[in-house]
Residue frames as a rotation matrix with the C-alpha (Angstrom) as fourth column:
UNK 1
-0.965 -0.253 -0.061 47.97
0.239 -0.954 0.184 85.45
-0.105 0.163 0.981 159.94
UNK 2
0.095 0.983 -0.159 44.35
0.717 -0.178 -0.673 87.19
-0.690 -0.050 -0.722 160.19
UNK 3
0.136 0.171 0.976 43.08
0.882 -0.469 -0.041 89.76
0.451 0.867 -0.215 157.47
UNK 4
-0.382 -0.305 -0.872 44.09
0.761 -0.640 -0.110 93.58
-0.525 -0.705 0.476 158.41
UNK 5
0.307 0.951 -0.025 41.90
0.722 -0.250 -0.645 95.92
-0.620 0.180 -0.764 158.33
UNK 6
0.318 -0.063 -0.946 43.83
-0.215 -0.977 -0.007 98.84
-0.924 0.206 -0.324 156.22
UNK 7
-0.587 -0.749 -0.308 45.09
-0.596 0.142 0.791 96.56
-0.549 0.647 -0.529 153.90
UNK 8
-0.597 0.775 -0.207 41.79
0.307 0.459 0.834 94.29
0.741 0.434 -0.512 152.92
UNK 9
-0.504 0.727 0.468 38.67
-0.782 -0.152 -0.605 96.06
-0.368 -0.670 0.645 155.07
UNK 10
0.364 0.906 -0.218 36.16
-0.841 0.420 0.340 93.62
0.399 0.059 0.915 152.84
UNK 11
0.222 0.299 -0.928 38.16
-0.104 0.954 0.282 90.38
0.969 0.034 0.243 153.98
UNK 12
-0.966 -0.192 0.174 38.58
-0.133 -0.213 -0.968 91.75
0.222 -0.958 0.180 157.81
UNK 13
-0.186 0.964 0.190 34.81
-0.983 -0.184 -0.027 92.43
0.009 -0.192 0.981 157.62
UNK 14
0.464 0.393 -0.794 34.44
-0.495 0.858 0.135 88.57
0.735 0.331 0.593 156.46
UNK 15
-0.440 -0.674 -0.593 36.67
0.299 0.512 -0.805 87.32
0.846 -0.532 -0.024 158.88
UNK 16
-0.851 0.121 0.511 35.00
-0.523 -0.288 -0.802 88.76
0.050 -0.950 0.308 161.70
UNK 17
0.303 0.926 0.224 31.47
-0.918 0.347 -0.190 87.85
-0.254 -0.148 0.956 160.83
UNK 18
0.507 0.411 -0.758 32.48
-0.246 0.912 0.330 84.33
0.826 0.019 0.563 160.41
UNK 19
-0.681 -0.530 -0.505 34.44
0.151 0.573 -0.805 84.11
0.717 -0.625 -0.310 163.48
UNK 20
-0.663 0.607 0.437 31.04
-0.674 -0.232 -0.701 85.79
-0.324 -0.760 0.563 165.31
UNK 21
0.262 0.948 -0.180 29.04
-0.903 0.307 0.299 82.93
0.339 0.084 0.937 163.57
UNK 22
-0.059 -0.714 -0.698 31.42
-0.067 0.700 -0.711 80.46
0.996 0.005 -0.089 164.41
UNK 23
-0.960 -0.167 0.223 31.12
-0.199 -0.150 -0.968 81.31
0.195 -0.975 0.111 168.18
UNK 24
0.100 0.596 -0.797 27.92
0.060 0.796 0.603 78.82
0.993 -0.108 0.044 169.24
UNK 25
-0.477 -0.282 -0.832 28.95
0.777 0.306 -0.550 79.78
0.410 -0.909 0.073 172.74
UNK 26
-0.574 0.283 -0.769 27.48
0.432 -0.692 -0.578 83.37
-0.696 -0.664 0.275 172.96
UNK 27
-0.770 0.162 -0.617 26.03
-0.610 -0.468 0.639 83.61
-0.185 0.869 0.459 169.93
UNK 28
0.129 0.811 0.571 22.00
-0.250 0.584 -0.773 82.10
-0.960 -0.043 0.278 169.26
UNK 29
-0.200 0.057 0.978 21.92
0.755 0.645 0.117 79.71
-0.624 0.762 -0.172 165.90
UNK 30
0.464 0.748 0.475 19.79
0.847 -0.218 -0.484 82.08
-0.259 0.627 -0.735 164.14
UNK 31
0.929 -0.203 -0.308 22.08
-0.228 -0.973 -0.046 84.93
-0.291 0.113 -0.950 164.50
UNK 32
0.169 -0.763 0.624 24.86
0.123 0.645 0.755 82.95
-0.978 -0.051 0.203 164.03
UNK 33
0.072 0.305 0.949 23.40
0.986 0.121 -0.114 82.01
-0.150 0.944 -0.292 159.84
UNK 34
0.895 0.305 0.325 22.91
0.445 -0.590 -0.673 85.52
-0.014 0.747 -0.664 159.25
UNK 35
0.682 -0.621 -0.386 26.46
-0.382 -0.753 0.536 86.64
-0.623 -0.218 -0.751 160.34
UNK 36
-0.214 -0.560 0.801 27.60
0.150 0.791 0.593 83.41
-0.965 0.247 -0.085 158.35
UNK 37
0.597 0.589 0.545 25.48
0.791 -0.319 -0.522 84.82
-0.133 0.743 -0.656 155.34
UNK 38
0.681 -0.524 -0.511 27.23
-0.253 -0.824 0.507 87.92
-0.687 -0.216 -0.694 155.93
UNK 39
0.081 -0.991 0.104 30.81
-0.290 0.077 0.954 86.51
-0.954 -0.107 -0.282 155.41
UNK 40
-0.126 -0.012 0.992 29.59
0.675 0.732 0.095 84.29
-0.727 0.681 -0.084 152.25
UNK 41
0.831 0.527 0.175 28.12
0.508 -0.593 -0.625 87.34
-0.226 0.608 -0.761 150.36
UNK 42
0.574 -0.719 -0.392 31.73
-0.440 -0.675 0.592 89.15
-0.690 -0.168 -0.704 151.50
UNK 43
-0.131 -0.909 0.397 33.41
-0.120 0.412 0.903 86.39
-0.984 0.071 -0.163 149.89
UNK 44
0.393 0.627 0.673 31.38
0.867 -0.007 -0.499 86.78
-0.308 0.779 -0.546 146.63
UNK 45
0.994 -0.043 -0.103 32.13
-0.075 -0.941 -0.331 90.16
-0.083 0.337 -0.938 146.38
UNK 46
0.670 -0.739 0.078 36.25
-0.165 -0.250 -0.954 88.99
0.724 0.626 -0.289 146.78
UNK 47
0.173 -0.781 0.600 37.13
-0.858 -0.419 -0.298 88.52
0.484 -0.463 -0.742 149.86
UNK 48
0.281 -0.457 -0.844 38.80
-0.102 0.860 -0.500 86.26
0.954 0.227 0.195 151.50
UNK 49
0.617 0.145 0.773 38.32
-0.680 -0.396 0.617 84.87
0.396 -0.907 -0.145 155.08
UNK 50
-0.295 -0.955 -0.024 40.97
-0.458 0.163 -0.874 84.26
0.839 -0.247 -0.485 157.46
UNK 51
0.178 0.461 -0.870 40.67
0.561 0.678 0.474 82.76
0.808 -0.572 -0.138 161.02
UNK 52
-0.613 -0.431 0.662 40.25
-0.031 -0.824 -0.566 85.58
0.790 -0.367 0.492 163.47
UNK 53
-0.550 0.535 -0.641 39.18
0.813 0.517 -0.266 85.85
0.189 -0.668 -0.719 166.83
UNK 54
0.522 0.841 0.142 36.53
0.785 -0.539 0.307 88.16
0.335 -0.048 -0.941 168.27
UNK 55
-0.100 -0.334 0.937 37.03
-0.286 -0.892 -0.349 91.56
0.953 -0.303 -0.007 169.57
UNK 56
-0.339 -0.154 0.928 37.72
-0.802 -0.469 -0.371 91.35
0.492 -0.870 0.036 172.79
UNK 57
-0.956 0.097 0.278 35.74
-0.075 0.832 -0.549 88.10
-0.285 -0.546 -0.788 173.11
UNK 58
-0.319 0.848 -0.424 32.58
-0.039 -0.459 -0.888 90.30
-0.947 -0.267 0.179 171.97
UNK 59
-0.222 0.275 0.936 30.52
0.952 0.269 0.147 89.02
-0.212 0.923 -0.321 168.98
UNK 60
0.647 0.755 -0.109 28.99
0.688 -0.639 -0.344 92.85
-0.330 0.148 -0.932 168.97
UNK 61
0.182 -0.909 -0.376 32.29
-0.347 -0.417 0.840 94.73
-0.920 -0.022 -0.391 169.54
UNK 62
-0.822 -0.447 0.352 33.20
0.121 0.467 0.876 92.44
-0.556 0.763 -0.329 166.39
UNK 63
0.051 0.318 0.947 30.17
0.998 -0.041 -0.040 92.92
0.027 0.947 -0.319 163.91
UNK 64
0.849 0.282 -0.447 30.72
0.252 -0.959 -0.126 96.56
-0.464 -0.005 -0.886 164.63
UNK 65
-0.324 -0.869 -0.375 34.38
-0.480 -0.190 0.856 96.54
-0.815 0.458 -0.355 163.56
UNK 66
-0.281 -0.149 0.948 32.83
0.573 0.767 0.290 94.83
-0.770 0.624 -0.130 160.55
UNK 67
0.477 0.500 0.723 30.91
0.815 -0.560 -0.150 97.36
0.330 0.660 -0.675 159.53
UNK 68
0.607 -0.254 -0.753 33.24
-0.244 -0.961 0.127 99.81
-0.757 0.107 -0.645 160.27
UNK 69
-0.540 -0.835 -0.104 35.75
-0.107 -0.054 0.993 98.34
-0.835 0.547 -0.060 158.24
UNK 70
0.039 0.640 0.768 32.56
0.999 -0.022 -0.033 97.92
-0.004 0.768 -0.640 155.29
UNK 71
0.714 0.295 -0.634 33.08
0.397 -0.918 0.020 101.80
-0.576 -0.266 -0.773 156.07
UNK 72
0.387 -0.792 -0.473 36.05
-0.533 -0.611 0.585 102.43
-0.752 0.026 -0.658 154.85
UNK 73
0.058 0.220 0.974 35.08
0.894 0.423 -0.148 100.82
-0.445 0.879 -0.172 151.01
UNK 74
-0.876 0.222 -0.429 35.53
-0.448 -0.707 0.548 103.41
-0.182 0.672 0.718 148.15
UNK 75
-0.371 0.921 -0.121 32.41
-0.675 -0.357 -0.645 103.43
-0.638 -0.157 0.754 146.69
UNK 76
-0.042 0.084 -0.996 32.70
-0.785 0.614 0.085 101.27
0.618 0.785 0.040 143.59
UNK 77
-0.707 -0.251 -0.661 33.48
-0.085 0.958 -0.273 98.50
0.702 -0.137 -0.699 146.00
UNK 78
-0.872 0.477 0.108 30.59
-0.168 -0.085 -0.982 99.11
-0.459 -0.875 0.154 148.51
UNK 79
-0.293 0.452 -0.842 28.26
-0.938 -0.304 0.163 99.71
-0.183 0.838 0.514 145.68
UNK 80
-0.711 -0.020 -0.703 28.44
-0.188 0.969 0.163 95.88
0.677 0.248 -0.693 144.79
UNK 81
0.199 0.947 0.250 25.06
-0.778 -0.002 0.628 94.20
0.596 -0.320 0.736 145.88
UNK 82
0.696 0.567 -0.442 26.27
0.186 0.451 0.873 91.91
0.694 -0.689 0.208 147.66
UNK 83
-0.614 -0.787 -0.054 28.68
0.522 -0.354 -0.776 93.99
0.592 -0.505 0.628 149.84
UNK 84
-0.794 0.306 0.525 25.34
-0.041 -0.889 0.456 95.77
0.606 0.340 0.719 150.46
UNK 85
0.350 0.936 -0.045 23.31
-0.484 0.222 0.847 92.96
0.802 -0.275 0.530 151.09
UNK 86
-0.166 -0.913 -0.374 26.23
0.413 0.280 -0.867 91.73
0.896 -0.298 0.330 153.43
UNK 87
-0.925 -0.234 0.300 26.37
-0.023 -0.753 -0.657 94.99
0.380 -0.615 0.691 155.47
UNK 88
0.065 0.988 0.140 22.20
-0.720 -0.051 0.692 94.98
0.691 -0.146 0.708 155.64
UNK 89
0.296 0.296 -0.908 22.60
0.224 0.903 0.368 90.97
0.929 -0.312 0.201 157.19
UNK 90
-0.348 -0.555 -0.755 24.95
0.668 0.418 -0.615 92.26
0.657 -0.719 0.225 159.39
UNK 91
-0.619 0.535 0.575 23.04
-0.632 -0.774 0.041 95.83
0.467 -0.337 0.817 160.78
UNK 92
0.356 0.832 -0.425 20.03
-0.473 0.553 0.686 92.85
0.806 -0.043 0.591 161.19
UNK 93
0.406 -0.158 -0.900 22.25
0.719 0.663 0.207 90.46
0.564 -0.732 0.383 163.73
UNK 94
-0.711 -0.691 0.129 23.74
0.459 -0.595 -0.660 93.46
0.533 -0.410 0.740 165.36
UNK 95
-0.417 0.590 0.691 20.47
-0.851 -0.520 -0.070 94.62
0.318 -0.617 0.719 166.61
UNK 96
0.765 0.452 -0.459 19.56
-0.274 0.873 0.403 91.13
0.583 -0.183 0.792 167.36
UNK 97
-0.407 -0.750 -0.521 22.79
0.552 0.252 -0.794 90.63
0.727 -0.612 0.311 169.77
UNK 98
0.433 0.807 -0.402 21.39
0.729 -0.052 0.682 93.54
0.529 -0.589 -0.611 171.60
């Protein structure tokens, strides 16, 4: 079973970004750590990653559905620093994918 996004957005978000660091096939090392950073910081904050595969196949497609689903936090739960510094790691490898 994978995490769903209306019912846990912070451990969908985590689940994606580790299944885009996890992916060593289209994905450089270095971006890889920060999307893996990502997920750890998610799971600090509570959540709780699942095995899930990429959008479409697409590590980008997929840190974007991360941060959309980091979108759709009430505030109290966004608010948390590292949900914050999470969302920042991922913005960072998302313009690094290109």
């Amino acid at each position: 079973m994978t995490a769903d996004v209306a019912s846990d957005p912070l451990s969908y978000a985590a689940s994606l970004l580790d299944a885009v660091g996890a992916d060593r096939e289209q994905v450089p090392a270095d971006i890889a750590l920060e999307c893996l950073y990502a997920a750890e910081l998610l799971e600090l904050a509570g959540a709780r990653t699942e095995r899930t595969p990429l959008i479409d196949g697409d590590p980008r497609a997929s840190v974007r559905a991360a941060m959309a689903a980091l979108g759709l936090l009430d505030e109290a739960a966004f608010a948390n620093p590292q949900v914050v510094d999470a969302a920042r790691a991922a913005r960072h490898a998302l313009r690094r994918l290109g």
